[in-house]
C-alpha positions in Angstrom: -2.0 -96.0 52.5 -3.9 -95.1 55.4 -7.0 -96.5 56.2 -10.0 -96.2 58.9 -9.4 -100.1 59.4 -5.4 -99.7 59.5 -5.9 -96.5 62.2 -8.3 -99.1 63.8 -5.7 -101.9 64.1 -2.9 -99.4 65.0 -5.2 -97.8 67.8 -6.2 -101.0 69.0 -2.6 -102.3 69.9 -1.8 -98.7 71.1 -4.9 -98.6 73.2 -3.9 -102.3 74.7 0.0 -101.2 75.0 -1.6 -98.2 77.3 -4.6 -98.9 78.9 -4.7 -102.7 79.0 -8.0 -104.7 77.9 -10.1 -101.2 79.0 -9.2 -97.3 78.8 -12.1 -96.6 80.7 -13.9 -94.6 78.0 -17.8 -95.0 77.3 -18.3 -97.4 74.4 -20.0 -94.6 72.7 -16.5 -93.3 72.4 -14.7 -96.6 71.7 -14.2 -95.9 67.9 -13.3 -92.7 67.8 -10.7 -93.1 70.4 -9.3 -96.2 68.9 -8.6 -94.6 65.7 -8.6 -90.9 65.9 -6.6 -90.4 69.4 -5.0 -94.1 69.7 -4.7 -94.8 65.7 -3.8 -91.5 64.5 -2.0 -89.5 67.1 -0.6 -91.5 69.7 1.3 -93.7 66.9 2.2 -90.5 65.0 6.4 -90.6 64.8 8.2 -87.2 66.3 8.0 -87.5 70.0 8.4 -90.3 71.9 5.7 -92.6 73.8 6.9 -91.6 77.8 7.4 -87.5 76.3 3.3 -88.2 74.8 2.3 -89.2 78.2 4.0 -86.2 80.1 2.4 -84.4 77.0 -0.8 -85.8 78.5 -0.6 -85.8 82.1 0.1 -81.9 81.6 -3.2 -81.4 79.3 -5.3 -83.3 81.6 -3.7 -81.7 84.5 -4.1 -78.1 83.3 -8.0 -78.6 82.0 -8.9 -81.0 85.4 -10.2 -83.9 83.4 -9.7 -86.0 86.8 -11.1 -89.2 85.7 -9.4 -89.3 82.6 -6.0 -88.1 84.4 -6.1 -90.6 87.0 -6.5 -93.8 84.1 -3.7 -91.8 82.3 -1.7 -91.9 85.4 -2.0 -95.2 86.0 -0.7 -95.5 82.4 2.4 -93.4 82.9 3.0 -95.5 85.7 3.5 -98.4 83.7 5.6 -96.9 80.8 8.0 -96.6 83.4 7.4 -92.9 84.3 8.1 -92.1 87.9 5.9 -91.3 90.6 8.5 -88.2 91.3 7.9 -87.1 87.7 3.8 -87.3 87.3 3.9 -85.5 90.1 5.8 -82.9 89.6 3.9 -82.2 86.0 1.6 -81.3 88.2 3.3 -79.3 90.5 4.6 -77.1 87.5 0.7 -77.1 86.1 0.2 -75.0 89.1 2.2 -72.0 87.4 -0.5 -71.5 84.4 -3.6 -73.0 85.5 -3.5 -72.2 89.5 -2.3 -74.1 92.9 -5.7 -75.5 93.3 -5.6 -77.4 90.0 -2.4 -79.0 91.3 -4.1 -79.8 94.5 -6.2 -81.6 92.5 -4.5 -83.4 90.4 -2.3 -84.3 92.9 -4.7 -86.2 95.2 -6.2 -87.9 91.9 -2.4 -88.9 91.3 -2.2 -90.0 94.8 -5.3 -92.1 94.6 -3.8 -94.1 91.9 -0.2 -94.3 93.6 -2.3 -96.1 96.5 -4.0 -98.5 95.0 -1.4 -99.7 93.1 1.0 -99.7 96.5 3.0 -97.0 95.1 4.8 -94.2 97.9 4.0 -90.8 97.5 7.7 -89.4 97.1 9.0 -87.6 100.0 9.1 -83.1 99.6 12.8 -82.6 100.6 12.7 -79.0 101.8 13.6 -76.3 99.6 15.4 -73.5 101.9 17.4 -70.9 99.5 16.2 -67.3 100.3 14.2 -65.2 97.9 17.0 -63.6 96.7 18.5 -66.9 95.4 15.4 -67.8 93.7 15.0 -64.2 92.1 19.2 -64.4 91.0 18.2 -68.3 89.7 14.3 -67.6 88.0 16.2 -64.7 86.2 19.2 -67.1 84.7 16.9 -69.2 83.9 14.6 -66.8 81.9 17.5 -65.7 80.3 18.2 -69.0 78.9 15.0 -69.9 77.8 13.8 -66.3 75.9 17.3 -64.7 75.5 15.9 -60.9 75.0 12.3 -61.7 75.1 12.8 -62.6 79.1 12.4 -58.7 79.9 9.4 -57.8 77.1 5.4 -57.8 77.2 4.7 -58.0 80.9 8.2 -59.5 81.8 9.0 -55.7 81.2 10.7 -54.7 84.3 9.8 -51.4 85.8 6.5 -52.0 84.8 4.3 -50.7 87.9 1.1 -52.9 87.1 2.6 -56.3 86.4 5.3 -55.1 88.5 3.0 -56.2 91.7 3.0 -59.2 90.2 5.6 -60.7 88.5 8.7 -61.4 90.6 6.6 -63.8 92.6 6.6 -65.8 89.3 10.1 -65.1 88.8 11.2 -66.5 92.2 8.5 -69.4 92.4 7.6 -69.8 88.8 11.2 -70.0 87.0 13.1 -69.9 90.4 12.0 -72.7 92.3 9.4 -74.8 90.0 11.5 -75.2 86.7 14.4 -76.5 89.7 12.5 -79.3 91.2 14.1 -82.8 91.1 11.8 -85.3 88.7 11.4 -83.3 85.5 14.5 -82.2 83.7 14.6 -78.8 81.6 13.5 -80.2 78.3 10.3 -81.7 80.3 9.2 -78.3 81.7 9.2 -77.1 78.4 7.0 -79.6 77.2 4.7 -79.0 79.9 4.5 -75.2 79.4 4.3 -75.4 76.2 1.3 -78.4 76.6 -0.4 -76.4 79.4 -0.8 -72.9 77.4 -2.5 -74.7 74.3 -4.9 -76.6 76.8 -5.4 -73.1 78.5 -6.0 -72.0 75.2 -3.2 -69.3 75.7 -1.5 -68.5 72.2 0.4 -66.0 73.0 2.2 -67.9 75.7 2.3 -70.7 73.2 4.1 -69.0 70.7 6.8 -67.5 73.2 7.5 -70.8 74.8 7.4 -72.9 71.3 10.4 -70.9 70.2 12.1 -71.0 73.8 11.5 -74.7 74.1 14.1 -75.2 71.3 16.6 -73.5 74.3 15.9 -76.5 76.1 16.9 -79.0 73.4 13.3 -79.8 71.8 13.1 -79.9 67.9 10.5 -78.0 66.2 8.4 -81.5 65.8 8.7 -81.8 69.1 7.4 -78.9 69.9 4.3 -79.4 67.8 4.1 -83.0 68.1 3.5 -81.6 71.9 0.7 -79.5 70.4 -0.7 -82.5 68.3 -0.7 -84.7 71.5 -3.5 -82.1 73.4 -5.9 -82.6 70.7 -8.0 -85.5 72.0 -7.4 -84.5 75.4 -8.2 -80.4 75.4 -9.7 -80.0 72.3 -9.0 -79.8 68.7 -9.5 -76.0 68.2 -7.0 -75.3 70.8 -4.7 -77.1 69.8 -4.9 -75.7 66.0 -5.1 -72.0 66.8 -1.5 -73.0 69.0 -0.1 -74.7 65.7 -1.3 -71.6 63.9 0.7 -69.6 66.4 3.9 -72.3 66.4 3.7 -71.9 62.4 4.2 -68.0 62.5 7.1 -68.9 64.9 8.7 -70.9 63.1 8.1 -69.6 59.6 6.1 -72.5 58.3 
C-alpha cells in the first residue's frame, strides 16, 4: 500500500540518487517535491531513469525554466547522459518552441558543462544541399506518420502553410531528427515531451501515435507525458493524456 511516508522515503532516495544532498528547490517546496515529483513519478515503472531525464531536459527546455534546467543538467550529466545528447534536446527544442529558446538553453547547458570541466562537443559541419534534406525530412515523415505526413497543414499544395512548411521539412525532419547524439526513438520522446509542455494537443496526439514508428510502447509514450507534470504543469500534461487516450483507444 502506498503511503505519504512510503512516497516520502521513495522520493528522498530518488531526490539523493539525482540531485545529491540538495535539488536546489526552496524548502517551501521540499515536501511536495520529495513525494509528489521524486516519490510518485520519477520512481513510477515504464520508462527508464536516463529516457525520464531526456523527458525532463526537453520540458524544461521547451518552457525556459533555466534554473531548474541547468540543476537538471547537471543531473543528466551524472546518469551518464552525454554532453552531445543534452545538447542536442535542445537543439531539436528549437523546432516547437523557437531557435531562441535553444539559445538559451544552450548557454545554461554550457554554464554547467564549464564548471564541471566538461567540453562543449564540437559542430561537425553539415553540408548536403536543400534538396537532400527536402528528399531525407520527407522519408523520414513518411516513416513516422505513414499517410498522416501529407494531412492538416502537412497538406502539400497548400498556398498558406505552403510558405512555410518545407523549411520545416528540410531543417525540422531533414536535418534536426539527423543529428548525431539523439537516436530516433529519443526525438520522439522529445517531440512528443515538448508539445505537452507547449501545451499543443493536437501535435501531441499525432506524434503519440507516430512515436510507436520509432519503437516507443504506448507507456512510454505516456509515461513521457506523466514525466512533464511537475516540470510544465499538471493540466498540460492531462489534457495531452486525454488526447494520447483517444489515440490509443483507452
Amino acid at each position: 500500500m502506498t503511503t505519504r511516508d512510503s512516497l516520502r522515503q521513495q522520493g528522498e532516495a530518488m531526490r539523493r540518487r539525482l540531485f545529491g544532498d540538495d535539488d536546489g528547490a526552496p524548502a517551501f517546496m521540499r515536501t511536495v517535491n520529495t513525494e509528489a515529483t521524486f516519490g510518485a513519478l520519477w520512481s513510477r515503472p515504464g520508462l527508464a531513469l536516463e529516457d525520464r531525464m531526456i523527458c525532463a531536459l526537453a520540458a524544461l527546455g521547451a518552457v525556459q525554466r533555466l534554473s531548474s534546467l541547468r540543476r537538471h543538467v547537471g543531473a543528466a550529466l551524472d546518469l551518464g547522459l552525454s554532453a552531445r545528447s543534452i545538447l542536442e534536446v535542445f537543439i531539436q527544442v528549437g523546432i516547437y518552441a523557437g531557435y531562441a529558446a535553444s539559445e538559451e538553453a544552450i548557454e545554461a547547458a554550457g554554464a554547467v558543462f564549464a564548471q564541471r570541466g566538461v567540453a562543449m562537443p564540437a559542430e561537425t559541419p553539415r553540408e548536403e544541399s536543400l534538396e537532400v534534406l527536402s528528399e531525407r525530412g520527407a522519408g523520414l515523415m513518411k516513416q513516422l506518420h505513414g499517410d498522416r505526413a501529407t494531412q492538416g497543414y502537412a497538406a502539400p499544395g497548400n498556398a498558406v502553410t505552403g510558405a512555410l512548411y518545407p523549411l520545416a521539412i528540410q531543417y525540422g525532419y531533414g536535418e534536426i531528427w539527423f543529428r548525431p547524439g539523439l537516436d530516433l526513438r529519443r526525438r520522439a520522446l522529445v517531440a512528443v515531451v515538448a508539445f505537452t509542455a507547449l501545451k499543443l494537443d493536437g501535435q501531441v496526439k499525432k506524434f503519440g501515435v507516430s512515436a510507436l514508428n520509432m519503437g516507443l510502447s504506448h507507456t512510454e509514450v505516456i509515461e513521457a507525458v506523466i514525466q512533464t507534470a511537475p516540470l510544465s504543469g499538471f493540466a498540460p500534461a492531462l489534457n495531452a493524456l486525454a488526447r494520447l487516450s483517444e489515440a490509443f483507444g483507452g
